[in-house]
VEXDREN-2710 file (C-alpha; in Angstrom, 1 decimal):
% VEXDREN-2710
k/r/px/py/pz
1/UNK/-54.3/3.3/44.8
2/UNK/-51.1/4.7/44.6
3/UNK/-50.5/8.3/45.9
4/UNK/-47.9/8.9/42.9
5/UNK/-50.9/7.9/40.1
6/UNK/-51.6/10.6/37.9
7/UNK/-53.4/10.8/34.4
8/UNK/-53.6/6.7/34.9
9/UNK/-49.8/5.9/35.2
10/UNK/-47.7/5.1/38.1
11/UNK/-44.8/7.9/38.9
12/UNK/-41.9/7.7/40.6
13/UNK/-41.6/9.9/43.5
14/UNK/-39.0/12.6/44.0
15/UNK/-37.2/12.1/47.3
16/UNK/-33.1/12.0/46.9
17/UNK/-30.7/14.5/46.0
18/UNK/-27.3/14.0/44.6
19/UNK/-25.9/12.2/47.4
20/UNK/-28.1/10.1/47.8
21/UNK/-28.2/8.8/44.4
22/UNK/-24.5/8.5/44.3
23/UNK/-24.6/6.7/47.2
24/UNK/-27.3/4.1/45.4
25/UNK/-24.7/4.3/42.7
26/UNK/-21.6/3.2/44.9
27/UNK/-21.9/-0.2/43.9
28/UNK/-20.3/0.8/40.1
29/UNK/-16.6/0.8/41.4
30/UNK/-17.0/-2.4/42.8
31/UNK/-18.0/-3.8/39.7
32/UNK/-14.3/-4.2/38.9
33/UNK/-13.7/-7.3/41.1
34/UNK/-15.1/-9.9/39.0
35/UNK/-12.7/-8.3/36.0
36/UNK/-9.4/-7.8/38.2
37/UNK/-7.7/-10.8/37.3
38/UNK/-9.7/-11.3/33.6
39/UNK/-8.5/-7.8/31.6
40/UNK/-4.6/-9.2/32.9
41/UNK/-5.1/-12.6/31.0
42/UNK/-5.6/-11.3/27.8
43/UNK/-3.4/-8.1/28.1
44/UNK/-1.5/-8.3/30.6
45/UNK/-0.1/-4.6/32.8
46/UNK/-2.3/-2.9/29.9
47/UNK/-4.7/-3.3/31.9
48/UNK/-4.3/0.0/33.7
49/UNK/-4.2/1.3/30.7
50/UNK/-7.8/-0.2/29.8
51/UNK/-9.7/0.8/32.7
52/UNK/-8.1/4.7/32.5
53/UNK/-9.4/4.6/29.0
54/UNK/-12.5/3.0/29.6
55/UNK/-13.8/5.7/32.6
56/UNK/-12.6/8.9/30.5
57/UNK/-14.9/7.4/27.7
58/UNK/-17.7/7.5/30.4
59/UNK/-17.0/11.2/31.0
60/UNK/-17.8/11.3/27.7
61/UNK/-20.4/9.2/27.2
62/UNK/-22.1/10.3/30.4
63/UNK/-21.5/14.1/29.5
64/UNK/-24.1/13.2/27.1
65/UNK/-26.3/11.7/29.4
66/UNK/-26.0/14.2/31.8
67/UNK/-27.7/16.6/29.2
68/UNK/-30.2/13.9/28.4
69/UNK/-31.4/14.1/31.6
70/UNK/-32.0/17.2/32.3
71/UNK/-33.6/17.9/29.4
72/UNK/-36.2/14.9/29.8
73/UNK/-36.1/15.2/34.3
74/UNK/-39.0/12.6/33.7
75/UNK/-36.9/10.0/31.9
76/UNK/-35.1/7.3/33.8
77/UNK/-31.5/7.2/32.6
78/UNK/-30.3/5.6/29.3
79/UNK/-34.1/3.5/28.6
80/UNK/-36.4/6.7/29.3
81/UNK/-34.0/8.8/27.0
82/UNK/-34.0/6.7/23.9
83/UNK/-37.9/5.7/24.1
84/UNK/-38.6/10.1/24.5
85/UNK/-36.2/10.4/21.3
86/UNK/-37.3/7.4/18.9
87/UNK/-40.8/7.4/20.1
88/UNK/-41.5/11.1/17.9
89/UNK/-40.2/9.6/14.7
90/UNK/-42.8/9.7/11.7
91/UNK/-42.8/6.4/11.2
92/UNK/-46.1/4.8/8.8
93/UNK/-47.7/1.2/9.2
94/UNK/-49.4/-0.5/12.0
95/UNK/-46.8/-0.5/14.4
96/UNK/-44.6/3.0/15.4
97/UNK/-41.2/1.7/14.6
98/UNK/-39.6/4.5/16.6
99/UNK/-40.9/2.8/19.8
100/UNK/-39.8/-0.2/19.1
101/UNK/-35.8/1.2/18.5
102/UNK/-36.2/3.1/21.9
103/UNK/-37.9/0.3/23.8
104/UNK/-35.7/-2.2/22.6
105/UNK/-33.1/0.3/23.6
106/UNK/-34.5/0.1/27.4
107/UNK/-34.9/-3.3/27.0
108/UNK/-31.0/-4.0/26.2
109/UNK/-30.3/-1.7/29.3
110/UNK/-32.1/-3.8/31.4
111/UNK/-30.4/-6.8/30.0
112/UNK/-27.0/-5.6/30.5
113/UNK/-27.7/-4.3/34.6
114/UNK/-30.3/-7.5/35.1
115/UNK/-28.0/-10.1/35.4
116/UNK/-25.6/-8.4/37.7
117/UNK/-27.7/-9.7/40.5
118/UNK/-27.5/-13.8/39.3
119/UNK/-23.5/-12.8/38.8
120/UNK/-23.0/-11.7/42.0
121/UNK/-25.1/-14.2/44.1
122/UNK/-23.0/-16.7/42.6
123/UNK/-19.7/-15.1/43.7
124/UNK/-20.9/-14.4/47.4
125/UNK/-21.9/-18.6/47.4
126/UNK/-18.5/-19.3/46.0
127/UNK/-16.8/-17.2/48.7
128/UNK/-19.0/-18.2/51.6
129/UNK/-18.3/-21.8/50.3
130/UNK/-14.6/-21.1/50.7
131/UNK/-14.6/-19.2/53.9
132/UNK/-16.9/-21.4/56.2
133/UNK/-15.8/-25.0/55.5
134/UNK/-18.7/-26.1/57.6
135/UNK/-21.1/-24.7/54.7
136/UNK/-19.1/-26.2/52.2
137/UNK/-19.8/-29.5/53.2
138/UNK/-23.3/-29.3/53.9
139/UNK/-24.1/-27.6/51.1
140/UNK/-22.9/-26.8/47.0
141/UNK/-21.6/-24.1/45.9
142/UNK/-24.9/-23.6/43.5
143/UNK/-27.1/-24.4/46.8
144/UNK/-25.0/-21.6/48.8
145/UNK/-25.7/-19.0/45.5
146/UNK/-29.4/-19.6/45.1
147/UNK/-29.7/-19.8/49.2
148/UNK/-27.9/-16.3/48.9
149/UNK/-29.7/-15.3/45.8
150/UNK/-33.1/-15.7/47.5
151/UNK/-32.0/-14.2/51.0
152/UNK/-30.4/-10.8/49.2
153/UNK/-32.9/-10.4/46.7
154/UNK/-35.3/-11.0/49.7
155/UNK/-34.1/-9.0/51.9
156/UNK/-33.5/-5.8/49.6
157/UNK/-37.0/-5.9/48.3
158/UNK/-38.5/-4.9/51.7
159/UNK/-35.7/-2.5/52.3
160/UNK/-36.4/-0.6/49.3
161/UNK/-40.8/-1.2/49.5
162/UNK/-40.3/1.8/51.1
163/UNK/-39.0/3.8/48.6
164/UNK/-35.4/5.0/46.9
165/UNK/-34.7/7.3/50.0
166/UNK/-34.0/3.8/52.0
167/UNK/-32.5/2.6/49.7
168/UNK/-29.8/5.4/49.3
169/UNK/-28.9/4.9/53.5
170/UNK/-28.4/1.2/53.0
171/UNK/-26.4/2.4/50.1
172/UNK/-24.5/4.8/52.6
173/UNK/-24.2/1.9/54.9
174/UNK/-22.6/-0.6/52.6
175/UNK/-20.1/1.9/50.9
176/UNK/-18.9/2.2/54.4
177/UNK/-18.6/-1.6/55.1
178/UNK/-17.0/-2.1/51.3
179/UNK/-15.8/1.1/50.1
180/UNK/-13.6/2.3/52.6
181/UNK/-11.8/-0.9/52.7
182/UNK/-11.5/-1.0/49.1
183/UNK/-9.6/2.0/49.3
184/UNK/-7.4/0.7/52.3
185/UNK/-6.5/-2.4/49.8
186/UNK/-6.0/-0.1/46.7
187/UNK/-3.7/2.0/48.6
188/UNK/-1.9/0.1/51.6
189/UNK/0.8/-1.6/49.4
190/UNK/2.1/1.5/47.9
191/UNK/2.3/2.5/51.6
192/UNK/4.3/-0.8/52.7
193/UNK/5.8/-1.3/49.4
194/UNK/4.8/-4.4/48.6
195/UNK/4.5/-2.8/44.7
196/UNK/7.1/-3.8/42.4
197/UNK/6.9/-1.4/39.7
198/UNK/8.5/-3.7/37.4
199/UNK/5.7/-6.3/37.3
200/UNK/3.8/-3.8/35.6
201/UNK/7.2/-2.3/32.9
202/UNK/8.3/-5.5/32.5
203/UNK/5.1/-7.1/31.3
204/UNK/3.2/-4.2/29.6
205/UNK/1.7/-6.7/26.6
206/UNK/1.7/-10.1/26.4
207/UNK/5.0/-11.5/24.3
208/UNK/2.7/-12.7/21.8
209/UNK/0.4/-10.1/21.2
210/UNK/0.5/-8.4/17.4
211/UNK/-1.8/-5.7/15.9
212/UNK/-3.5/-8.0/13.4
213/UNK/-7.7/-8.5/13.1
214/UNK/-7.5/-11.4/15.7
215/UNK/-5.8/-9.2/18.3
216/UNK/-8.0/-6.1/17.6
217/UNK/-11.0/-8.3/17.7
218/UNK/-10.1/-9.1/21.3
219/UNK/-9.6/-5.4/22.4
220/UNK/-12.6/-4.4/21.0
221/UNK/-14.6/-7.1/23.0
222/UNK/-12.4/-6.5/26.4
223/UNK/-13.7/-2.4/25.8
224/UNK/-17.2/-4.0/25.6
225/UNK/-16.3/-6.0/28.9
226/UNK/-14.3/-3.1/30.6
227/UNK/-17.1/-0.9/29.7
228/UNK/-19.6/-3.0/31.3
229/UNK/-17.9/-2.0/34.8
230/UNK/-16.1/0.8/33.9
231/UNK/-18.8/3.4/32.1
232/UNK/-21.4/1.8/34.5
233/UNK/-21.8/5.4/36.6
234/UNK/-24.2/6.6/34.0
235/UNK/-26.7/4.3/36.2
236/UNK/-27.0/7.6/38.3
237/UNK/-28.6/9.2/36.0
238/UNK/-31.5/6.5/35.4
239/UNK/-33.1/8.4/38.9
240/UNK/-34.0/11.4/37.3
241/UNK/-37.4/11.4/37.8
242/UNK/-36.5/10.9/41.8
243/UNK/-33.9/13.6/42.1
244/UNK/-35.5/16.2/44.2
245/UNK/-33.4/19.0/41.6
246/UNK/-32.1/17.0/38.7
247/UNK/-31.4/19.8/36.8
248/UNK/-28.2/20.3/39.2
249/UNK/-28.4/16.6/41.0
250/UNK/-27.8/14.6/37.9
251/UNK/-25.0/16.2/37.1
252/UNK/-23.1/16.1/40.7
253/UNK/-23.8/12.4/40.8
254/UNK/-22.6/11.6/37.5
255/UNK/-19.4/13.4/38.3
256/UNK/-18.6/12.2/41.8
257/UNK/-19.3/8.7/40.6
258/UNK/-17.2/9.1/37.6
259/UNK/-14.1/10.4/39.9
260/UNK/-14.5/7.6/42.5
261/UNK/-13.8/5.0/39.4
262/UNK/-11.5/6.4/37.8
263/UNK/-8.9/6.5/40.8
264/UNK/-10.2/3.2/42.3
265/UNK/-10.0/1.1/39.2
266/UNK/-6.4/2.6/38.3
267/UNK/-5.4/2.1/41.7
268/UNK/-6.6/-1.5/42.4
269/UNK/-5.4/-2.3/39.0
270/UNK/-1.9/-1.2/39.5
271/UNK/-1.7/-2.9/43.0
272/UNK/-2.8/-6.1/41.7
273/UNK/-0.6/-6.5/38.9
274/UNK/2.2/-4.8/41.4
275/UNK/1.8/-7.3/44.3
276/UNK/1.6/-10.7/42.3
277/UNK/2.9/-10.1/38.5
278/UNK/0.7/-10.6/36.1
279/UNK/1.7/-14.7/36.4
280/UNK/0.1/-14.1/40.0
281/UNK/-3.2/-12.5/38.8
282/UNK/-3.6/-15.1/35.9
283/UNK/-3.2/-17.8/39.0
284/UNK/-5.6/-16.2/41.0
285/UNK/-7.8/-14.5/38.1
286/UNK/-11.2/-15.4/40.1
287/UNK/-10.2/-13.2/43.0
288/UNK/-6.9/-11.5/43.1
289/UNK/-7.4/-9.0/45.7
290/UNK/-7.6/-11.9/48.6
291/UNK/-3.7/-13.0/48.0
292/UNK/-2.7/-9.1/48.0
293/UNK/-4.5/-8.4/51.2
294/UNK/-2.9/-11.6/52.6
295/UNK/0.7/-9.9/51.4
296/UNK/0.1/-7.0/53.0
297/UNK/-1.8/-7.6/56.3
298/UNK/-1.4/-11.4/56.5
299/UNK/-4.4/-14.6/57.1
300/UNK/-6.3/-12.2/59.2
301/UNK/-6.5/-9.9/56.4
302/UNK/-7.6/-12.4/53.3
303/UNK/-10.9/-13.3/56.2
304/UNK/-11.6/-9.4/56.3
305/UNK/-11.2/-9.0/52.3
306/UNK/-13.8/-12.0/51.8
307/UNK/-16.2/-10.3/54.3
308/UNK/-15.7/-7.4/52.7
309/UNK/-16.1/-8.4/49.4
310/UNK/-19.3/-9.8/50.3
311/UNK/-20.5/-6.3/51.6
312/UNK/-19.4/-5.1/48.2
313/UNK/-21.4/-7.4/46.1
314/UNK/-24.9/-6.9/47.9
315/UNK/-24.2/-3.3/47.2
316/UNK/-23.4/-4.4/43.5
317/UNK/-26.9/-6.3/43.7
318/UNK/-28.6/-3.5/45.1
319/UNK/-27.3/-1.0/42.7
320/UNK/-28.3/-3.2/40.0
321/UNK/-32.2/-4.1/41.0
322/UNK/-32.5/-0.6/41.2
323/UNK/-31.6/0.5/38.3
324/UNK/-33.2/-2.4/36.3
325/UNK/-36.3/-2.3/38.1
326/UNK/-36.7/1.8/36.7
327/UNK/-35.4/0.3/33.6
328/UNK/-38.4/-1.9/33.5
329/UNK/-41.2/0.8/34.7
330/UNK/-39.6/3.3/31.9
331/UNK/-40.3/0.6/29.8
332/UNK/-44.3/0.5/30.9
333/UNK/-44.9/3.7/31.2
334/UNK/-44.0/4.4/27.6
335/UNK/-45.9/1.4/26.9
336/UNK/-43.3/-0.9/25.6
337/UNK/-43.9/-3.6/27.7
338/UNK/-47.4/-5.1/29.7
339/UNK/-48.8/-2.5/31.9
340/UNK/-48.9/-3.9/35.3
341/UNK/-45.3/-4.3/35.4
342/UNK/-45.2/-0.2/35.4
343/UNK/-47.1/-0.3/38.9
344/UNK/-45.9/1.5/42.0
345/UNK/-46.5/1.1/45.9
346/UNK/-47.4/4.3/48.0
347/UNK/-43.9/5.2/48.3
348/UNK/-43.2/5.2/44.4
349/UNK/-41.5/1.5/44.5
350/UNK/-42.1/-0.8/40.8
351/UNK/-42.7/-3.1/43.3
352/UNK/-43.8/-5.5/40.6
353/UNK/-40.8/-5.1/38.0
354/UNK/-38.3/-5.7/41.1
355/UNK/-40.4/-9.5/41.8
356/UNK/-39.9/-9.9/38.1
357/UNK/-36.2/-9.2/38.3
358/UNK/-35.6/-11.5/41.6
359/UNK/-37.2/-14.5/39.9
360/UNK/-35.3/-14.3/36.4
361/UNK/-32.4/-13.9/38.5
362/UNK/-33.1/-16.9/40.6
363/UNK/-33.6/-19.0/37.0
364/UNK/-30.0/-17.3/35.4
365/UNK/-28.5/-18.8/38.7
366/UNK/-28.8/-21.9/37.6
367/UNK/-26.3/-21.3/35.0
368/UNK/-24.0/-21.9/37.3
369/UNK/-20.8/-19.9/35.5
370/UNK/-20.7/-16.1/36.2
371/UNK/-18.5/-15.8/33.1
372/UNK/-21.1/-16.7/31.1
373/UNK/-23.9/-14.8/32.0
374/UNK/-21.5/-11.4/32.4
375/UNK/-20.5/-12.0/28.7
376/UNK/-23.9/-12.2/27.7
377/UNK/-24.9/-9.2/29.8
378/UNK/-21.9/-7.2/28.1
379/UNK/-24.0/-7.7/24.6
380/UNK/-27.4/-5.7/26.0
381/UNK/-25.3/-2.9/27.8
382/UNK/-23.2/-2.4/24.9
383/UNK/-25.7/-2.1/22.8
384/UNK/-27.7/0.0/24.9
385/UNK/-25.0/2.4/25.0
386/UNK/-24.3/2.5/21.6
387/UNK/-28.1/3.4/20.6
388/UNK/-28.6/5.7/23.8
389/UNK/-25.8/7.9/22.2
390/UNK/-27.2/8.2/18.5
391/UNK/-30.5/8.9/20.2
392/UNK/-28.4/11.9/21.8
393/UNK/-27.4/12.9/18.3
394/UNK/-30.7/12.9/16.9
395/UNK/-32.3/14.9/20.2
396/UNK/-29.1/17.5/19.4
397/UNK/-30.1/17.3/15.1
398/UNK/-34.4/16.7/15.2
399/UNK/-36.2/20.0/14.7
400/UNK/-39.0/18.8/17.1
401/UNK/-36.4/18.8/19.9
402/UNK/-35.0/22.1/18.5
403/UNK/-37.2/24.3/20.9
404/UNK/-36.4/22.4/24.6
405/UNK/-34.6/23.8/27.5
406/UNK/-31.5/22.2/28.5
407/UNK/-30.9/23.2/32.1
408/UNK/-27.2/21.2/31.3
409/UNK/-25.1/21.4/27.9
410/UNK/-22.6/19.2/27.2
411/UNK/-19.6/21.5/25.9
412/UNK/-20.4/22.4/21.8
413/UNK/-20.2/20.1/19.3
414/UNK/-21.1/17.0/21.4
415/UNK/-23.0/15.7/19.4
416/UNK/-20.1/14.3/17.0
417/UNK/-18.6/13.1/20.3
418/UNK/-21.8/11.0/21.2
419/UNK/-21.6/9.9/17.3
420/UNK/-18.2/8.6/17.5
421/UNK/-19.1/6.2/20.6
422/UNK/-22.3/5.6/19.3
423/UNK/-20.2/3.7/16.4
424/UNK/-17.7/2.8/18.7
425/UNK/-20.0/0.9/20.5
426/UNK/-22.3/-0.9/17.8
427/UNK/-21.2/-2.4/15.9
428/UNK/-17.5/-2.4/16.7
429/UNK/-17.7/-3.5/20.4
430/UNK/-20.3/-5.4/20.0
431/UNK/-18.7/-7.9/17.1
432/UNK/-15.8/-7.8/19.7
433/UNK/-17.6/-9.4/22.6
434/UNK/-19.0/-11.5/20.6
435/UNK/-15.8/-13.0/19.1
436/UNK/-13.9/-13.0/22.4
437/UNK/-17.3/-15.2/23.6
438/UNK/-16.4/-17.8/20.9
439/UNK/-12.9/-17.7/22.1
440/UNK/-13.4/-18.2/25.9
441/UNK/-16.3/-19.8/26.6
442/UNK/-18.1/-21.2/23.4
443/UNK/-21.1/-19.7/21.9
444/UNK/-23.8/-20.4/24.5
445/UNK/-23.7/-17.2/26.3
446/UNK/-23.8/-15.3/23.2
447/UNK/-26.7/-17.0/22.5
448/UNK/-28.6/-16.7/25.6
449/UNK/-27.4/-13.1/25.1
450/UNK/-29.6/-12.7/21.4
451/UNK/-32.3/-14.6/22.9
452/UNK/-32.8/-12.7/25.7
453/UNK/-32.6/-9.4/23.5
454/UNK/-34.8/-11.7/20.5
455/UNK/-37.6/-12.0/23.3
456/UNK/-38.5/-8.5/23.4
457/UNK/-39.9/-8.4/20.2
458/UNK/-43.1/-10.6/21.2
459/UNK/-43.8/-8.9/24.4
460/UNK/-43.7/-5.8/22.6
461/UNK/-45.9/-6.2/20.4
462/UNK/-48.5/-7.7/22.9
463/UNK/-47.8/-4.5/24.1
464/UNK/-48.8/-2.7/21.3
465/UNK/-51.9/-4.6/21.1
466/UNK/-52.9/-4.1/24.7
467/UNK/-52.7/-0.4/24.3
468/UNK/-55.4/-0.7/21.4
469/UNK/-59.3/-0.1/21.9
470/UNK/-61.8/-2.9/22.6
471/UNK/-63.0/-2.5/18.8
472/UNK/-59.5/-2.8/17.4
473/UNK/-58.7/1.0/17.1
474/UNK/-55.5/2.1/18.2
475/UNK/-55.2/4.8/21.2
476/UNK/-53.9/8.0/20.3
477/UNK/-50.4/8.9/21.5
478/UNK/-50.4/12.2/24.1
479/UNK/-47.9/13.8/22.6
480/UNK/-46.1/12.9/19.1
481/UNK/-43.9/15.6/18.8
482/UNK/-41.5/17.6/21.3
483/UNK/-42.2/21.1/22.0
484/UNK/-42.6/23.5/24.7
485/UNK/-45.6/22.5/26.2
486/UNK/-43.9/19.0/26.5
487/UNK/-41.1/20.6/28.4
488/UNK/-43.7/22.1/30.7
489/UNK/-45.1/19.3/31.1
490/UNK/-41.4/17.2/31.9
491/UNK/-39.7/19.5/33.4
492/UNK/-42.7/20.1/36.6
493/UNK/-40.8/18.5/39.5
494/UNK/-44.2/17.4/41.1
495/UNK/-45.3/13.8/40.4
END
């Protein structure tokens, strides 16, 4: 039996501190490569502008969260939050609506960070393809991402079997191997002036863009895509019940991971566009950074950008089972989905939610188009975002949340922050994804995206009916309302 069981339900286990889950959370900046050469093609040096504006609105955002978190230190992240919030709601009939709004909340979460993992393991096949010609021709490019897919996904599950504190060194390990050159690229042709500021005043907008509904269609759906990389730091906070002090860990790891992106996506923007124009980053939109570091350090140094790339994304993909994988146990636990995948192994690993997420990753592979399934990704995370923050507002507004300690505040009058987003977010952003979807690449991943997020209602309510008595009667909930006591009980940094 698990050593982290208590009252019949698997618990994480509290074993990182802020630095450690920052450095699990290290694969967010990277998150910009695949986007690099995309925002460019539709907007051109504004860009820079995008991804500035997109991390500030994750200060915001994650201000929020930041309270969230210590207020519920038991919740993991953006899923455990909305299920606390929506679950208390005085809802009549046979089924507690509330539950349903917060798991499906959870469930879009886990949607929108899931597929990162099929994303990535295609790119690392498309650049080992590339860089070894010998695997290129005894192999595909969808052979080399599903050989990849099985042996990353492999390999990090028995790395973290033994729990999140292993998981945070390889995370210290891989920010070394990707980070640090990622810096090196973002800031060496400043150094050697290979930026020509002029790429980026003399092509600000694209010649034929106008402020009509088409155009601000599109830049609400490339804030839903910018967002999806660019507000991703709020993963940090989805470890709250395995901070060892999240009162004061959350909070440092939301903050060091929201400066990181903010000067590297700005940076490696600005370079990009800099180096090659914005004609050069439409030319190479799948990986600009390889012809920059071939610029500035020559053949030698495209090789070491594609192995370090590489490093980058299995940081990417281990950043991203993580998170999911808590996603999916919050999701038990509360009893919104089947109870075995909220299981844990001695060292407090879902050991069963992370299988769960290697195999549906190993099926969206066959996709084949990372476009595709990142643009149907965008649709959960947005919407997870946009529901997480009106769940904020209610926790700020409800009476039966009146009462609870909140070891962090977000500065007064938040709560009308959080409400702005929230509407920001759904339904604007999400109608903009959607439409730039039909623009780009047809309306197949926008409808794997629905179906994926259609889905959850069955296994939910199988849920609901595993959670009832033998004879048909429904289990009481522990607690239906928020008070004191609760806090007591969420607050105990013990398992």
């Amino acid at each position: 039996m698990s050593e982290n069981r208590v009252d019949g339900v698997d618990h994480l286990k509290r074993s990182i501190n802020w630095k450690q889950g920052m450095a699990i959370a290290l694969g967010v900046p990277l998150l910009i490569l695949p986007s690099l050469g995309y925002l460019p093609m539709y907007v051109s040096a504004a860009a820079i502008l995008i991804w500035a504006i997109s991390v500030l609105q994750g200060f915001l955002q994650n201000a929020a969260y930041a309270e969230m978190a210590t207020t519920f230190p038991k919740a993991s992240g953006l899923p455990g939050f909305a299920q606390l919030v929506f679950r208390n709601e005085d809802f009549k009939g046979k089924y507690d609506k509330g539950k349903l709004i917060g798991g499906f909340t959870a469930w879009s979460y886990w949607f929108g960070w899931n597929p990162i993992l099929a994303i990535f393991a295609i790119l690392v096949g498309g650049y080992l393809h590339g860089l070894f010609p010998v695997l290129g021709e005894t192999f595909s490019e969808y052979q080399l991402a599903l050989i990849s897919g099985v042996v990353i996904f492999g390999g990090l599950y028995v790395v973290n079997w033994f729990g999140l504190k292993d998981g945070a060194i390889l995370g210290y390990i891989l920010a070394a191997i990707s980070l640090i050159p990622l810096v090196v690229l973002a800031v060496a042709p400043f150094a050697t002036g290979h930026v020509d500021m002029s790429n980026i005043t003399g092509n600000w907008w694209p010649s034929d863009w106008g402020w009509d509904l088409h155009h601000i269609l599109m830049l609400f759906g490339i804030f839903a895509i910018s967002q999806w990389s660019a507000c991703a730091w709020e993963t940090a906070a989805i470890y709250g019940p395995e901070y060892k002090n999240p009162a004061k860990d959350v909070p440092k790891a939301l903050l060091a991971c929201g400066l990181i992106c903010l000067v590297l996506y700005v940076l490696l923007q600005t370079a990009v566009i800099g180096v090659l124009g914005v004609d050069g980053v439409q030319a190479q939109a799948v990986s600009p950074l390889i012809p920059v570091a071939q610029a500035v350090f020559g053949q030698a140094g495209s090789i070491v950008t594609i192995i370090m790339l590489v490093a980058a994304m299995v940081l990417i993909i281990q950043t991203a089972y993580l998170g999911s994988s808590r996603a999916m146990h919050s999701m038990s636990t509360e009893g919104n989905l089947p109870a075995f995948i909220g299981k844990t192994n001695r060292q407090g690993t879902p050991f069963v939610a992370m299988l769960i997420i290697g195999a549906f990753n190993l099926v969206l592979i066959s996709m084949g188009n990372a476009a595709a399934i990142l643009a149907a990704s965008a649709i959960g995370y947005t919407l997870a975002n946009g529901i997480s923050l009106l769940a904020y507002v209610r926790a700020k507004k409800h009476p039966a949340f009146a009462n609870l300690e909140r070891p962090f505040k977000a500065p007064k009058g938040w709560k009308h922050v959080a409400l702005v987003f929230g509407l920001f977010n759904v339904p604007f952003c999400v109608v903009g994804v959607v439409y730039l979807n039909s623009l780009e690449i047809g309306w197949t991943s926008t409808w794997v995206g629905f179906l994926v997020l259609a889905l959850y209602l069955p296994i939910w309510l199988y849920s609901q009916r595993e959670k009832r008595r033998p004879h048909g009667e429904p289990i009481e909930e522990t607690v239906q309302t928020v008070d004191a006591t609760e806090q007591e009980r969420v607050l105990d940094p013990t398992p």
